[in-house]
Structure formats: C-alpha cells, structure tokens
N, C-alpha and C positions, 0 to 999 in steps of 0.2 A: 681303856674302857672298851669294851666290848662294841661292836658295831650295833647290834641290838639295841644293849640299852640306849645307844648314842639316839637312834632314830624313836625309840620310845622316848627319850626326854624331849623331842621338839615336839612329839603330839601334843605332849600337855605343855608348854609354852606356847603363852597366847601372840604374842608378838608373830612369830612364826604362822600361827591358823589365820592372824587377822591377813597377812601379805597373801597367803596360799589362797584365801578367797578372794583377796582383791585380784588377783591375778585370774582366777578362775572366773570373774564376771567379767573381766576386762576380755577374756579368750572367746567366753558364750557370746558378748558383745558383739567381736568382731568376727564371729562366725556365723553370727545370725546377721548382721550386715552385708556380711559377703555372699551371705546365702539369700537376701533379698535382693543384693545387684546380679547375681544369677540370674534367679527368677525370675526378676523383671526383662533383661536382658532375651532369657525365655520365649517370657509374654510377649515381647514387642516382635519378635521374630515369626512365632508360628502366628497368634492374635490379633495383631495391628498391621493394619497397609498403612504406607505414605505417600505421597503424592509432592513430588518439589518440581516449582515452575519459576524459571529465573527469568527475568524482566525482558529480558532480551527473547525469550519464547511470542509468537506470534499469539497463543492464545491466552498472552498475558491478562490484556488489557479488556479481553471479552471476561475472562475469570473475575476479575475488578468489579466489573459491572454486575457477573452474578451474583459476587458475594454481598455487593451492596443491597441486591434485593431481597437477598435469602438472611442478612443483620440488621432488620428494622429496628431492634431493640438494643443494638450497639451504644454507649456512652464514649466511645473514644474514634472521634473523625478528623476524618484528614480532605479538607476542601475541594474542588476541582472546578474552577470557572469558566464559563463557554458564553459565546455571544449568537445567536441563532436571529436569523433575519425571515422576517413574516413575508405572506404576498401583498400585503399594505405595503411593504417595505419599512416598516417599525423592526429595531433591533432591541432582541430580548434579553438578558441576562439571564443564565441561568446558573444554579448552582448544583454542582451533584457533589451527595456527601460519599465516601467510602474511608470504612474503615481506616487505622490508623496503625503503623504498626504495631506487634504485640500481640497477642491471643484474641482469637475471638470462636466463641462456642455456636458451633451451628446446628438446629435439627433439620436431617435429608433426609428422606429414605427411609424413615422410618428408624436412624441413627444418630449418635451425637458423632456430628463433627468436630474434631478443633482444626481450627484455622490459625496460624503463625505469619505475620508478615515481618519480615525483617528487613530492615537497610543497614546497608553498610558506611558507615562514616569516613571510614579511609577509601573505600573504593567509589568510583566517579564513571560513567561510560562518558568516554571520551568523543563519541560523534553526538550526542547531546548534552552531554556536561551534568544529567542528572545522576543523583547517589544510585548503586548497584541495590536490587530489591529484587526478594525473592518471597515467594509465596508456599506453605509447606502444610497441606492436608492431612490430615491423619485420623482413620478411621479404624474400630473394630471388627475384625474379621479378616476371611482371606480373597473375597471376592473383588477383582480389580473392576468389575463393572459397575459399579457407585463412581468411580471416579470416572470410566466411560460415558455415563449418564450426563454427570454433571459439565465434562466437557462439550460434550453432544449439544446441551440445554443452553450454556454460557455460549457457542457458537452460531445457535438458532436465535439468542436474544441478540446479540452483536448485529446478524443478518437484516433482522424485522426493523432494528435501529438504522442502517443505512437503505433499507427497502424503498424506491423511485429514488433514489439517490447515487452520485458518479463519486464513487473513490480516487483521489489523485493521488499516486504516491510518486516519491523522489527517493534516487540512489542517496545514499548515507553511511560513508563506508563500503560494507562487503555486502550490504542490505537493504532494504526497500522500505521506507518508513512513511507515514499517509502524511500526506503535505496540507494541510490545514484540515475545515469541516469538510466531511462530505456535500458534493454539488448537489443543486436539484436538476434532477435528467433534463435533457437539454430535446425537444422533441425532433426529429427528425426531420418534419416537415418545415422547421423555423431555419435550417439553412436550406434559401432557395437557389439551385444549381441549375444548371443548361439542362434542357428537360429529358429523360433519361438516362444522364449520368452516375444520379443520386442510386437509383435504381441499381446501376450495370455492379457499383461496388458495394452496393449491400448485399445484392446478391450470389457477389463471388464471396465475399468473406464468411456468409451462411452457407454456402456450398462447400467451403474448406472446412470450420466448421461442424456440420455433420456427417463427412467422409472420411473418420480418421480410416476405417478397414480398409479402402479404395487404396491410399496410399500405403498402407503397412503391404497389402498384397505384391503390389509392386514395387518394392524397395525403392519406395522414392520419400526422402526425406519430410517429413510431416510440420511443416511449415512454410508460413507464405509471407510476403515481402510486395509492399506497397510504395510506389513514391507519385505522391501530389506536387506537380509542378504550375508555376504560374504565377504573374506578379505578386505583387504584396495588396493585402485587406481585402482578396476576392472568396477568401473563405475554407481555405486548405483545414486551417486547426480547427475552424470552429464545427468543418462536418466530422471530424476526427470524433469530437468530444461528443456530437451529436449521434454518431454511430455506435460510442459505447456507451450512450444511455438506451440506444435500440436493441443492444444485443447485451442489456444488462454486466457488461463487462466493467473494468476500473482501467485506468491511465496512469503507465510507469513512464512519466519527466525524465529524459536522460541528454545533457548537456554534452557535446563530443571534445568543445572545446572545454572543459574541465582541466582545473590541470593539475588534480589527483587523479585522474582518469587513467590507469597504463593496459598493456593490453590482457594481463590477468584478471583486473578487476572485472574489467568490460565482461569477459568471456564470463568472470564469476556471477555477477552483476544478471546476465541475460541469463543462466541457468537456473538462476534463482526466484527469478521473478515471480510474481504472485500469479495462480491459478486463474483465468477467466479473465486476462487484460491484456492489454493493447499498450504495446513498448512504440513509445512515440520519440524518434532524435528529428528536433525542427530544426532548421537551414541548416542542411548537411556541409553547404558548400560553402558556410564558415569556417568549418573545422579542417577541410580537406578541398582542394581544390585540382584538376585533372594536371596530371602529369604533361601533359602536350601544353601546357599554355606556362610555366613555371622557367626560366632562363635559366640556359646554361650553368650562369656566375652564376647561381642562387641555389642549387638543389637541396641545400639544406629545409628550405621554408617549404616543404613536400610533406616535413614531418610533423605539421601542426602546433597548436598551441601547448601543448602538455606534454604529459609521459608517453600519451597514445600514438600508437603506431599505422600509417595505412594500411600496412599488411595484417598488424593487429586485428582491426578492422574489418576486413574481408573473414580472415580468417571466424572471427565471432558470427557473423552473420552466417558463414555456407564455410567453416571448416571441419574436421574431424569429430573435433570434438563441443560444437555447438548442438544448443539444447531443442530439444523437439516439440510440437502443440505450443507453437510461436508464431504471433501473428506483429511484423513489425511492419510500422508507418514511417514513412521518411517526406520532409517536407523541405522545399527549395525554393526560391525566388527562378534562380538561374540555371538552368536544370545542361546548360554547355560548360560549367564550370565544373562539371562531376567528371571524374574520372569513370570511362564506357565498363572495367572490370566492378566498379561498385556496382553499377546498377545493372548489371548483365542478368538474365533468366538464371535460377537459384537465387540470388541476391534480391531480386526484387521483379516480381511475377505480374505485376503490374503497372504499370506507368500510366498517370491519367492527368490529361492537360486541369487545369481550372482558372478559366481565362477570362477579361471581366466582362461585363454585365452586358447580355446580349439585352433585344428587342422584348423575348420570351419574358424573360428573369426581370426588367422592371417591371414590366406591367403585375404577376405575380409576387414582387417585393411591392409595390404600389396597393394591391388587392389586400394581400394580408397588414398592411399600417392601418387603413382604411377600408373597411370591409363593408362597411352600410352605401360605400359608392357605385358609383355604374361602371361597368366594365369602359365603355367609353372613357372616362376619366381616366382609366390606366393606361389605356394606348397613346391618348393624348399627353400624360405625363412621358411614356416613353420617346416618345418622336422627338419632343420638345429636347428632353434630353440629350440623344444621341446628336439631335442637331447641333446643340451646344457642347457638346466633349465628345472629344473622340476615344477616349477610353474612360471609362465609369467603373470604381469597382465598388465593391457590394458593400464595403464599411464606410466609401463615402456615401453613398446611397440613402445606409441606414442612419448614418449622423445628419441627413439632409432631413429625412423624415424626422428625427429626433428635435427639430430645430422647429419645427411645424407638427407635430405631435396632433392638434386639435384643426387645423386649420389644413386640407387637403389642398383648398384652390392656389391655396398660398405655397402651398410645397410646388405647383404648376407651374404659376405666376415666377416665382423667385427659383425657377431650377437655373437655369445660365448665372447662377450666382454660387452654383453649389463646388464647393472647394474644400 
C-alpha cells in the first residue's frame, strides 16, 4: 500500500483522532502550565520583594511586636505571657497576643502584605531549646523601602517599649540575649557615694563618650576600662546599674568564671555586644587571681575555672584584635588579688576606691530614708553609728533603715544593734 493511502486511512479512523487529541490537550495542558510556572517565576522576580528574618536576627522580636499591631484582625494566635510589677508593687499579668504561624495578610503602605511565619519542627536553637522560626514578608513591587520603613517603625516601637527602662543582657553562646524584663532606671542620686566621687565617673565616661574624634585623631584606641574596688555591699554594682540608667545605656552580665567561656568566645562575645552598653565582669579576682601570690607546686590553678585563658583575657580587653566604642566595668572585693598586667593603663583607665560609709554618706543615706527630718537627726544617726561599727557598708545601712522603714528614732535608738 502506498504510504499515502497508508496515512489517509488513519485520518478517517476514529480511534487514531480520539488518541491524536488526547495527546494534543494533554501537550497544550502542559505547555500552558509550564508557561504559567514561567511567568509566575517572572512576576515573583521583576514584581515582588521579599523580606526573610530568622529568629536568631536581633530585629526579630521588635518585628513580632509590629506585626501584632499592624494584625488586629488575625483569627490564628499564638500567646506570650509576661508578669509586669506596678509602683504599688502589685504584679500584673499580661498577655500579648501575636500571630501564629502560617500566613497572615497585612495592609502598609498603602500595600497588601503577606506575612509567613514558619517553625521548624526538627530544628531547635540549641542555647534556648526554642523551635527555629522565621518570619518571610512579601510585598508587590521593586522598592526595598517599605521593608526599610517597616523595620525603622518595629525598632522605634521596640525603643518607646523599653523607654526609662535598663536592658540587661547575658552572653548565650556567640551572642547577647536580654536577661529577663527590662529594669525601671535606677536614678543616680539613690546610690549615695563619698561626695564627689559619683560625679568624677560620670563624668569621665561622658567625656569618653562624646570624644570619639579626639581619640580617632590620635590613634589611640577608642575605648575605656574601669575598675570599682572595695569591700562587699558598699555599692560598686549598684552605681554601675545606676550609671546606665543616666547615660540611658543597657548592661552585658559577663561571668569569667564560666566554663564555656574560652578565649574565642570572649573576644567574639565583646565584639559583638550590643551598641550603647556597658560590659560589666563582677569579682574579677574569682576568675583570675595575680600571678605573684599563686605557689610554685601549683601554676596550673593561674588558668582559671574554664576554657579561659589569662592571656586570653588581656588580649580581649587591649589586644589586636579587640573591638572599639567599649566601655568596660570591672568590679573586685580584693583589688591585691589581680594581676598589675590586667589592670595596667589600656586595660583599665580608671581605678576608683569605694569604701564603706563615711560620716558624709550616712547622714545623706539617713536624709533620703527620712526626708521630713531635721538635718540634725542625721548627724546624730551618723556619730551614733560610726561609734558603734567601725566599718558600715551601704547595704547594711540600707537593710538597717529597711527594718525601721517608719520609725526614724528607732533606726537611732537601735543602730548599735545594726548587723
């Protein structure tokens, strides 16, 4: 048979046209699919910005908060409980809702957003043990300032939220994570020190401070290094905390004796710290104590409790590769216990006794307990005192007044009882 006829006899067999169409819808099918995974693929590239912020982002947790305010009309929440202490001293429960993961549609901008939160089920961060989550914005158009805006705004609402308030955070890992609520500022004037003291270091730290050009002209390292020495409960931590409620800074908790501590961390740890705080290591001369006082037999016990190293140590504070617009506090009991290279000029630019409670300083801790009394009343407390102890420090002082709260004459009467 002729090839001709051959292919004329399947035209008119129907069997043959039924397959030749199904095949032909099946091909338009998958050609018009694939030409809509194009397209879209298209659109999503030139027309949609994205935005992805994993948990572990510092501006996690302000984003959280703005999207709660920006998803009033959300039906799928995910709780978050907090305990908030009044000036009554009544503690409040509160609750803040935010979103849940899964989609959630926002109008900004005069745009819809979508909003994705996703966790992860198999993955965990391992220095809080919480599921891995990530937050994924996705807006129309090519302008990256909608997502500029909205980070800007989530970081101004985060700010107004801790405003009169002290940030604490603690190392965690390679990072800095805020160690309970924010404080309420601690005023300045409520640590009372030998008079002029208070002054001499607020002063140098505002003059460090606002001098970063001073120091950059003269290539001297743009950081300062403080150490508060002097017994215990005279008041070292508590003007710390009281200074970065004055110079609106936050407090990085850094333990030496740690003993995941080693001297990578450390170095990474102080380079990283968070912008506008005060890296506080209290009783240095647990972690390390001076080489001249350590026996022969023993030079092991030089190397501290952990991974951390002395030289470590130095090195992070005033070596190579230590970081810049760092302001660190060192506090000690025993300040003959420290090794002369730790606290030598670079390492620590100030040394300031704080030693207990002078004549000056009761009667001014006496003044402010007691404020409707006669100055008289404070001197008379002081004398009384100092006759009976020969050293007073400021937190048995304040537990003395704490004991007699209402009753002045009686804080007088019953001071040779104070212990």
């Amino acid at each position: 048979m002729p090839l001709y006829d051959f292919l004329d006899s399947l035209k008119d067999n129907p069997y043959f046209g039924a397959g030749f169409g199904l095949v032909g819808i099946g091909t338009a099918m998958a050609v018009a699919r694939k030409g809509a995974q194009v397209g879209m693929i298209f659109f999503r590239r030139n027309y949609m910005i994205t935005l992805e912020v994993p948990c572990r982002d510092k501006s996690y947790h302000w984003l959280l908060s703005w999207i709660t305010k920006h998803s009033k009309h959300t039906q799928h929440l995910s709780v978050e409980t907090s305990y908030l202490a009044h000036e009554s001293g009544r503690v409040h429960t509160q609750f803040d809702f935010h979103p849940s993961p899964g989609n959630h549609i926002i109008w900004y901008g005069r745009k819809w957003i979508r909003v994705e939160r996703t966790r992860e089920k198999q993955m965990v961060d391992l220095h809080t043990g919480t599921p891995w989550e990530t937050v994924t914005f996705t807006a129309l158009g090519r302008n990256r300032q909608i997502f500029f805006n909205i980070l800007q705004e989530a970081r101004e609402l985060a700010l107004k939220q801790e405003e009169g308030r002290t940030v604490m955070y603690t190392a965690m890992g390679g990072d800095w994570r805020p160690f309970g609520f924010p404080r309420r500022r601690r005023p300045l004037s409520s640590v009372v020190l030998e008079g002029g003291l208070a002054e001499r270091i607020v002063d140098d730290v505002k003059e460090f401070i606002g001098n970063p050009k001073w120091y950059t002209e003269r290539g001297i390292p743009y950081r300062r290094g403080y150490l508060l020495y002097g017994p215990p409960g005279c008041g070292k931590s508590s003007f710390i905390t009281a200074l970065a409620g004055e110079l609106g800074y936050s407090i990085c908790l850094m333990s030496l004796s740690d003993q995941s501590l080693s001297d990578d961390r450390l170095n990474h740890l102080l380079s990283v710290a968070p912008q506008q705080s005060i890296i506080l290591l209290e009783d240095v001369d647990a972690a390390f104590v001076s080489r001249d006082l350590l026996h022969a037999e023993n030079p092991v016990a030089y190397q501290g409790m952990g991974r951390l190293t002395f030289s470590g140590l130095l090195n992070a504070l005033d070596g190579v590769a230590s970081s810049e617009a760092r302001i660190v506090f060192m506090t000690t009991n025993f300040i003959d216990r420290l090794d002369p290279a730790l606290i030598r000029p670079g390492r620590v630019d100030l040394k300031q006794y704080i030693g207990n409670c002078t004549h000056w300083q009761l009667t001014q801790m006496f003044w402010r307990f007691y404020p409707d009394e006669p100055a008289s009343e404070g001197e008379r407390f002081a004398e009384r005192a100092l006759a009976a102890h020969s050293e007073i420090s400021a937190a048995l002082v304040q537990g003395h007044f704490l004991l007699h709260k209402r009753d002045p004459a009686g804080s007088i009467d019953n001071v040779a009882q104070m212990k």
